[in-house]
C-alpha positions as CSV (number, residue, x, y, z in Angstrom):
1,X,-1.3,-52.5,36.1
2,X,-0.2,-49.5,34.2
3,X,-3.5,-47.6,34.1
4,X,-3.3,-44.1,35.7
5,X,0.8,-45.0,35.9
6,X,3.6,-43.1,34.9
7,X,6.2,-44.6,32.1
8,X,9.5,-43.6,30.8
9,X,10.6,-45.3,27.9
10,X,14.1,-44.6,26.7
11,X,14.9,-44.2,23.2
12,X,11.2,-43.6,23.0
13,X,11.2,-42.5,19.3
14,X,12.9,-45.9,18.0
15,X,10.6,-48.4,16.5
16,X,9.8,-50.0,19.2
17,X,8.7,-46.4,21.1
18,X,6.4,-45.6,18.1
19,X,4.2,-48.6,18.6
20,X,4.2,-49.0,22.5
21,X,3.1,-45.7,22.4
22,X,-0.1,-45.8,20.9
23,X,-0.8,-49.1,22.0
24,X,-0.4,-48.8,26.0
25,X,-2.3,-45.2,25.7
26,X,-5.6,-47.3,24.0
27,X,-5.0,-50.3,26.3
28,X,-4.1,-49.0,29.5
29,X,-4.8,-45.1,29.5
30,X,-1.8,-44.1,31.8
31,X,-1.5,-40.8,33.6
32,X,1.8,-40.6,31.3
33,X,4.5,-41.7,29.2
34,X,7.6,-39.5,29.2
35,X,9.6,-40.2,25.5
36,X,13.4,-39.9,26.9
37,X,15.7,-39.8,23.9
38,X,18.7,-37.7,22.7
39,X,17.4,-36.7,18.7
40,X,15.6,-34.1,19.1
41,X,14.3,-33.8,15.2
42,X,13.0,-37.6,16.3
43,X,11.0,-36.1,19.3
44,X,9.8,-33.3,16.8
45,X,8.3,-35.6,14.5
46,X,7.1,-37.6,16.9
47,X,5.4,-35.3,19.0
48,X,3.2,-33.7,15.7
49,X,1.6,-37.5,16.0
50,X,0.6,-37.1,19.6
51,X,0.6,-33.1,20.5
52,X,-3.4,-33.3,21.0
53,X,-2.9,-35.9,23.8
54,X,-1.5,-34.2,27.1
55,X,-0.8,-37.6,28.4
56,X,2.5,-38.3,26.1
57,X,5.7,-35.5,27.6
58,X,9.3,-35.6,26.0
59,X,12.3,-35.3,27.3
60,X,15.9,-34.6,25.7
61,X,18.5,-37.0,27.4
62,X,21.0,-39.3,27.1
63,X,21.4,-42.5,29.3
64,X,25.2,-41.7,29.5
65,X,24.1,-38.7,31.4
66,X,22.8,-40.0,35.1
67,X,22.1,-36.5,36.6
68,X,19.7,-36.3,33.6
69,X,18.3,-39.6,33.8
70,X,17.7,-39.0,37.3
71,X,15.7,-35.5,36.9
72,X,13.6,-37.3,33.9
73,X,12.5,-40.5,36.7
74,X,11.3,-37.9,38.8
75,X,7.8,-39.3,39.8
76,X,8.2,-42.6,36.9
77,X,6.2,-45.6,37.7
78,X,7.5,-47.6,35.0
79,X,10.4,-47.7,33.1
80,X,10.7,-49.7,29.2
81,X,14.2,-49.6,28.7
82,X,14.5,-49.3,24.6
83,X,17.7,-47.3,24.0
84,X,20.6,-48.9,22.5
85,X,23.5,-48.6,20.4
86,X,22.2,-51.9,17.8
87,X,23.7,-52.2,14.1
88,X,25.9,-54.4,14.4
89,X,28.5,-52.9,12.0
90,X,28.8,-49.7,13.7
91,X,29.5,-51.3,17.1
92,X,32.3,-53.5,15.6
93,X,33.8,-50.1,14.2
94,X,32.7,-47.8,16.8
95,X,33.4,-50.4,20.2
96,X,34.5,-47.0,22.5
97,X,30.4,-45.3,21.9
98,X,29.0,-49.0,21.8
99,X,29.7,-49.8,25.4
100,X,29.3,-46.2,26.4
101,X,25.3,-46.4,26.1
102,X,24.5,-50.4,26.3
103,X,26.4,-51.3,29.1
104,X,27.3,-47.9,31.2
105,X,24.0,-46.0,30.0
106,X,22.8,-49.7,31.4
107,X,24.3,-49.0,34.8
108,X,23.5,-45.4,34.6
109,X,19.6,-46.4,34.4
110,X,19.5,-48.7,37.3
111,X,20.8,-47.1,39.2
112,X,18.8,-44.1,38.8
113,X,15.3,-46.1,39.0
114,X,16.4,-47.3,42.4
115,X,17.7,-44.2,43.8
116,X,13.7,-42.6,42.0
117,X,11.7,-45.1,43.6
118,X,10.7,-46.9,40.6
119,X,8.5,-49.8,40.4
120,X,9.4,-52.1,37.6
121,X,11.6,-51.9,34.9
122,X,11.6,-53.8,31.7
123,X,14.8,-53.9,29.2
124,X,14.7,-54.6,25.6
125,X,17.2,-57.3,25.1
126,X,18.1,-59.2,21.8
127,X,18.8,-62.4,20.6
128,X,22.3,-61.6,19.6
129,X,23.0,-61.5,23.3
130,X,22.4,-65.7,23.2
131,X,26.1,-67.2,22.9
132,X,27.5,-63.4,21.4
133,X,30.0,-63.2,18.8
134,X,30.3,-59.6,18.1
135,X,30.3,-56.6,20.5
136,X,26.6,-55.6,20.2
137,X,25.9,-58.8,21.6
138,X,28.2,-59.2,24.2
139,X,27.3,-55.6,25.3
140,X,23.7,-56.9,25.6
141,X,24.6,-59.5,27.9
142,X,26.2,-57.5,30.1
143,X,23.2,-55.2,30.1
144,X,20.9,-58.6,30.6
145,X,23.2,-59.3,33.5
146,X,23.5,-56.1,35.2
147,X,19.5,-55.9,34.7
148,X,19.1,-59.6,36.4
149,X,21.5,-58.6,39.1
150,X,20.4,-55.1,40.1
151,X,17.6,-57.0,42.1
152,X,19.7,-58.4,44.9
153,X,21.1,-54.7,45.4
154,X,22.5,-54.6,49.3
155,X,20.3,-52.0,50.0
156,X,16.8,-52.7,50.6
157,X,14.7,-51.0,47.6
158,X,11.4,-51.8,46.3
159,X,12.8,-51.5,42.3
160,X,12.3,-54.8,40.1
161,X,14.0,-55.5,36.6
162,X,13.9,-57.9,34.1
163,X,14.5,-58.3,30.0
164,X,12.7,-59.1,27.3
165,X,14.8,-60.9,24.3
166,X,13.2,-61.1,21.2
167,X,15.2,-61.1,17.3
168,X,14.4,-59.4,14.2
169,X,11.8,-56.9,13.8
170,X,9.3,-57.4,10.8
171,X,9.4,-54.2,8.4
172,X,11.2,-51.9,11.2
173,X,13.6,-49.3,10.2
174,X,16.7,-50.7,8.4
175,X,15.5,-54.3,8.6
176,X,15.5,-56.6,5.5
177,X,12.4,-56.3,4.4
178,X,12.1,-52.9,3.9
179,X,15.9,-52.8,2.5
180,X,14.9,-55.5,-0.1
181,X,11.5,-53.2,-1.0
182,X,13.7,-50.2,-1.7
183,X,16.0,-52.1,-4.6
184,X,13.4,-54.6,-5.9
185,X,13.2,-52.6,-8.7
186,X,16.5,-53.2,-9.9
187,X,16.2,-56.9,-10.3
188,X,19.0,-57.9,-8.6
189,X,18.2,-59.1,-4.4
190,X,21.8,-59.0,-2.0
191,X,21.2,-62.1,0.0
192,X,24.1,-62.6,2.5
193,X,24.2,-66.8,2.9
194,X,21.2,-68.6,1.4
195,X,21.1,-70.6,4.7
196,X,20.6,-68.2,6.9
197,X,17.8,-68.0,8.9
198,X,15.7,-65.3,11.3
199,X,13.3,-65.1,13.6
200,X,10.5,-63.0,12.8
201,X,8.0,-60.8,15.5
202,X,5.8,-57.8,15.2
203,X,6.6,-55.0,16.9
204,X,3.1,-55.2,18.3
205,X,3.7,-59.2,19.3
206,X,6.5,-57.2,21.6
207,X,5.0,-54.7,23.0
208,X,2.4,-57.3,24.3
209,X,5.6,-59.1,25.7
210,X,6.8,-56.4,27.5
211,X,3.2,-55.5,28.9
212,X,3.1,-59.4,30.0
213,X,6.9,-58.6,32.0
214,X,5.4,-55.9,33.9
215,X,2.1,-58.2,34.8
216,X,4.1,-61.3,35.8
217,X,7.8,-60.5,36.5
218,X,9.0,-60.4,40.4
219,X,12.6,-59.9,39.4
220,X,15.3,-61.2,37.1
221,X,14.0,-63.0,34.5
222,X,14.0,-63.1,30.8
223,X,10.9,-63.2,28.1
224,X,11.2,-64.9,24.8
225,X,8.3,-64.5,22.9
226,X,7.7,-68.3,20.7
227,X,8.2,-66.9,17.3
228,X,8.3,-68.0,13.8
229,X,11.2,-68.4,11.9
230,X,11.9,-68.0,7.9
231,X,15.2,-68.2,5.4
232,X,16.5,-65.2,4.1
233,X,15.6,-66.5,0.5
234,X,12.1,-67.1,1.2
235,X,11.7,-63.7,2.4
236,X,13.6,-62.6,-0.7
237,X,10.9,-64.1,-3.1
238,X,8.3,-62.8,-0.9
239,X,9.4,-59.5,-1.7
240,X,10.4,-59.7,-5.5
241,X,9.3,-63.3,-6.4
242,X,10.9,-62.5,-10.2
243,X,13.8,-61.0,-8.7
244,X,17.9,-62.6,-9.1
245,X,19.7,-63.0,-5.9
246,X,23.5,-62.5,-5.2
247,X,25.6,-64.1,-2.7
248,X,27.9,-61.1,-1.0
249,X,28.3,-63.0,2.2
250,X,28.1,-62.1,5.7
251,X,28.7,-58.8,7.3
252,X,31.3,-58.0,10.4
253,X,30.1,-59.7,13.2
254,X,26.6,-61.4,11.7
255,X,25.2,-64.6,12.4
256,X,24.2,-67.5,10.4
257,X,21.2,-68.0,12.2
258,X,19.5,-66.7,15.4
259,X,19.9,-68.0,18.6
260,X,17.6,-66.3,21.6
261,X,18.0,-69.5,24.3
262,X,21.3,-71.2,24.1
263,X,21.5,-75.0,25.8
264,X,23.5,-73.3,29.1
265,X,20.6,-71.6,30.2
266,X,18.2,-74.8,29.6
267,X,18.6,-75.5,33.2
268,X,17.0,-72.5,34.5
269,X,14.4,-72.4,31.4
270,X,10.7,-72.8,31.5
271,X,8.0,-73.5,28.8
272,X,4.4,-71.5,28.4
273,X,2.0,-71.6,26.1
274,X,3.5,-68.4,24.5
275,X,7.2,-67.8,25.5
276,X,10.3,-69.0,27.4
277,X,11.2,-67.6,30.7
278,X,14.8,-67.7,31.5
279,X,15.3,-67.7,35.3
280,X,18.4,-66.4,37.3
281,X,20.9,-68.7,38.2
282,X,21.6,-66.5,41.1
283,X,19.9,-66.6,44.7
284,X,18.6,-70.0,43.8
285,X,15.7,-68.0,42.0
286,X,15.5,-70.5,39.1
287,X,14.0,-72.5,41.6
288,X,11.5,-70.4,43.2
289,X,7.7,-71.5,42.5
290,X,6.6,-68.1,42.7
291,X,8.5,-67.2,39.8
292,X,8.4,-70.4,37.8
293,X,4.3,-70.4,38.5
294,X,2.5,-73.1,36.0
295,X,6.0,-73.1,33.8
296,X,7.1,-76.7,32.4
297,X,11.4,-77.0,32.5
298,X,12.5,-77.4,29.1
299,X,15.0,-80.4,28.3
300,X,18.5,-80.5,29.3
301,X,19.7,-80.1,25.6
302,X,17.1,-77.6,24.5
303,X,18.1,-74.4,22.2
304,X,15.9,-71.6,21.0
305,X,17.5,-70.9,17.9
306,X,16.2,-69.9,14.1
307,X,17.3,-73.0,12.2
308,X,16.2,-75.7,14.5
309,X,12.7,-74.1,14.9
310,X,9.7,-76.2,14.9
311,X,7.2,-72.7,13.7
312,X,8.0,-71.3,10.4
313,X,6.5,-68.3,8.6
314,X,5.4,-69.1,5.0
315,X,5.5,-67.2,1.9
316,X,1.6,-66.8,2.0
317,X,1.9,-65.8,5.8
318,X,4.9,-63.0,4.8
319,X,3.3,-61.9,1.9
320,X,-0.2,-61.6,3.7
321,X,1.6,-59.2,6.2
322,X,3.2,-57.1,4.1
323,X,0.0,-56.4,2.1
324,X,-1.7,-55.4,5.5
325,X,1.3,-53.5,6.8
326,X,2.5,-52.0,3.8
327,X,2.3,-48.3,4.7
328,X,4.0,-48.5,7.8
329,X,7.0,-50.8,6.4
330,X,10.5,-49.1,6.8
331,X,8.6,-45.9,8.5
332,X,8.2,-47.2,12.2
């Protein structure tokens, strides 16, 4: 689907950016993939890694800007919507810039890849937008919802969206893993609550989600990649097995535990072999066979959620992974 196609990805030079990248240029060899972010020391960097390949362009802009979105989706097939305001920490102190980018840059986005002619577009979602409590999640939402909802536009357009939701991203940028790797030397591991749990994916298990969206979406529904889950201690003692560990609580606006399908949306979710499709409530579209396909309904009652999941990730699985991944952890 996306060979000889043109993609935008917004916030391109994120984690998620450095390994679709590479991986949809071996798999798929597009015509091009325009990197649209705002940093441009990121693009800089970035662009040393690919300035041999004429297929990968960049483009300075912000999704607050439409007039510049709209010059940038000039000629864009596809569009992987990465860019985000996401620690949750700053949004709870910074609510004003927060909202700015995830729900108006949101806005901004659609409608420009309806008014360019786009084909698809897929948006990065995360499991903190399942039952919110602080403003990053309840920003995603909204984004999840205006992405659902800008298919039944009045207007007749030929522009499909839908979301992929998937939780915390193994060795990426400011994630725990690296963080604990950077003090293990001291002896001492923070750990926030000893019962809390996450959700662990690759960044390449999501990039295979998003390239499944674009295959199989027609318009409004959300991906959840079936993931493992582990306890914050365990990956603690993965890490620094001889290391103490101190209780300092949880942060502003954090969650005990995970929660990427919560039991209101159970009615309008369906079971595959791989991931959860949430369906949209609206147009009676969680009913429509062509977008349930060979889908199974899940249970009236069910949750997605890290604590309550039936796959774990051992210490022998973690540890296994990190020695593979080991020069890439904290970098991507």
């Amino acid at each position: 689907m996306l060979e000889n196609q043109t993609i935008l990805i917004t916030g391109g030079t994120g984690s998620f950016g450095k390994t679709f990248v590479p991986m949809t240029l071996e798999k798929y060899n597009p015509k091009k993939i325009i990197i649209f972010s705002r940093d441009e020391m990121k693009q800089w960097d970035m662009s040393m890694k690919f300035k041999e390949d004429p297929r990968v362009k960049f483009v300075i802009g912000d999704i607050r800007d439409k007039e510049r979105l709209s010059r940038a989706l000039d000629g864009v097939d596809y569009v992987v919507h990465a860019a985000a305001t996401k620690i949750v920490p700053t949004a709870e102190y910074n609510p004003f810039e927060c909202v700015k980018t995830n729900i108006n840059g949101a806005m901004n986005l659609i409608d420009a890849c309806i008014d360019s002619g786009v084909k698809r577009v897929v948006a990065l979602s995360t499991d903190k937008a399942s039952n919110p409590i602080n403003l990053y999640g309840a920003t995603k939402l909204a984004s999840d919802k205006l992405f659902v909802a800008g298919n039944s536009n009045d207007q007749e357009h030929n522009t499909t969206f839908s979301v992929v939701r998937y939780g915390n991203v193994m060795g990426s940028r400011g994630s725990v893993i690296p963080f604990f790797m950077s003090i293990r030397d001291k002896g001492i591991l923070p750990i926030t609550d000893p019962r809390m749990t996450r959700f662990m994916i690759t960044l390449e298990e999501g990039v295979k989600l998003v390239w499944h969206a674009f295959e199989d979406m027609l318009g409004g529904e959300i991906y959840v990649k079936k993931i493992p889950s582990m306890n914050i201690l365990d990956i603690a003692k993965a890490v620094s097995p001889s290391a103490e560990f101190k209780t300092i609580g949880i942060r502003p606006g954090e969650k005990l535990h995970e929660q990427m399908i919560g039991f209101e949306d159970a009615p309008n979710t369906f079971e595959y072999e791989e991931h959860f499709k949430i369906l949209p409530s609206i147009h009676n579209w969680s009913k429509d066979p062509l977008r349930i396909k060979n889908g199974t309904q899940v249970a009236p009652d069910f949750i997605y959620s890290s604590e309550s999941n039936k796959e774990w990730m051992t210490l022998e699985d973690l540890n296994a992974w990190i020695e593979e991944n080991k020069s890439k952890i904290g970098v991507i």
